[in-house]
C-alpha positions in Angstrom: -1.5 5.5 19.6 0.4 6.7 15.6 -2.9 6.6 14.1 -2.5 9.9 12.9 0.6 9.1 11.3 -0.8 6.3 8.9 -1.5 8.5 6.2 2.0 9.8 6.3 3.4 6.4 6.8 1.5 5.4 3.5 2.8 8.3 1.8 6.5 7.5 2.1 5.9 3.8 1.5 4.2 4.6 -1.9 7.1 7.0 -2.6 10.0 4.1 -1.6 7.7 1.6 -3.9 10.1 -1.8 -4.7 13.2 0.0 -3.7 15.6 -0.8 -0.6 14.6 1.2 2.5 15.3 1.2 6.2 12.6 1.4 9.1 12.6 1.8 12.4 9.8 0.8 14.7 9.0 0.1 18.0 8.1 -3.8 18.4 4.3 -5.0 19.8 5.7 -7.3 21.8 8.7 -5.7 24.0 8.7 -1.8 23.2 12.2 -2.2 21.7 13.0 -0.3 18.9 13.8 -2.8 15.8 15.6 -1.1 12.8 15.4 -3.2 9.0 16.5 -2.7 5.9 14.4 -4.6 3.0 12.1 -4.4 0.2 8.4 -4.4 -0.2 6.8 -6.8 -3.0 9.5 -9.1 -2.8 7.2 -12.9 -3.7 10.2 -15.1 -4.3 11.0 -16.4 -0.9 7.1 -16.9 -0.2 6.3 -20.4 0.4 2.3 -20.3 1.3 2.9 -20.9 5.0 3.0 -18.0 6.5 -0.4 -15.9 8.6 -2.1 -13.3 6.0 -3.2 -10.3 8.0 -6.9 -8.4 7.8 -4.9 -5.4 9.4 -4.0 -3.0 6.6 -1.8 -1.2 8.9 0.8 -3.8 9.2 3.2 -4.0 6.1 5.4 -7.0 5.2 8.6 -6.8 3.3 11.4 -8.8 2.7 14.0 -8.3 5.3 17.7 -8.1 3.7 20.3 -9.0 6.7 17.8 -11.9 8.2 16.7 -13.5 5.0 13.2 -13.7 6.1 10.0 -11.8 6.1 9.1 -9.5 8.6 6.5 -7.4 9.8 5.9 -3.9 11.2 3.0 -1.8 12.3 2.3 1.5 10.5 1.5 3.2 14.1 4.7 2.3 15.5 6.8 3.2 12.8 9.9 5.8 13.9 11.6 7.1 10.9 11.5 5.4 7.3 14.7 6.2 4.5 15.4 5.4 0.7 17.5 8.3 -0.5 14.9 10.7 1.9 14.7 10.3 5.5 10.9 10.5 6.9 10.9 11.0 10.8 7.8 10.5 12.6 9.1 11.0 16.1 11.8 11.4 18.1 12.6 7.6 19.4 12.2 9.0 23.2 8.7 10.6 23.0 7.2 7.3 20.8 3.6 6.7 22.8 4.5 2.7 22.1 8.4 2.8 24.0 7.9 1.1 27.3 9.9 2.1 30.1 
């Protein structure tokens, strides 16, 4: 499901570096499309309690309006913008969208 899309995922992350971006991606656990607007690399707010991942396709950035981290899944990611929008598909034909 988005594996082919990785690459290009990591190739607009690297391009939005420690600036502000938006995301939108479809969530594991309900299929609903969650949009965010953070930063990557943000370590202030880290308190050592939080679950490191083994799964390099998950990214975790610091999540602006909720004041918390969050988490998203390269595969599942919709669209990614920071001055440039990057689409990766159309929100209705996402393999990950239940129902």
């Amino acid at each position: 499901m988005g594996n082919d899309q990785v690459p290009y995922v990591n190739q607009a992350l690297s391009m939005v570096g420690g600036r502000f971006f938006r995301v939108d991606f479809v969530k594991k656990s309900n299929g609903k499309v969650r949009k965010l607007i953070g930063r990557m690399g943000v370590k202030s707010h880290a308190k050592g309690t939080g679950k490191a991942t083994s799964d390099p396709n998950i990214v975790t950035v610091w999540d602006t309006q909720a004041k918390q981290y969050r988490s998203f899944d390269k595969r599942n990611v919709l669209m990614i913008r920071s001055g440039i929008e990057y689409r990766f598909y159309e929100q209705k034909s996402h393999p990950a969208l239940k129902g």
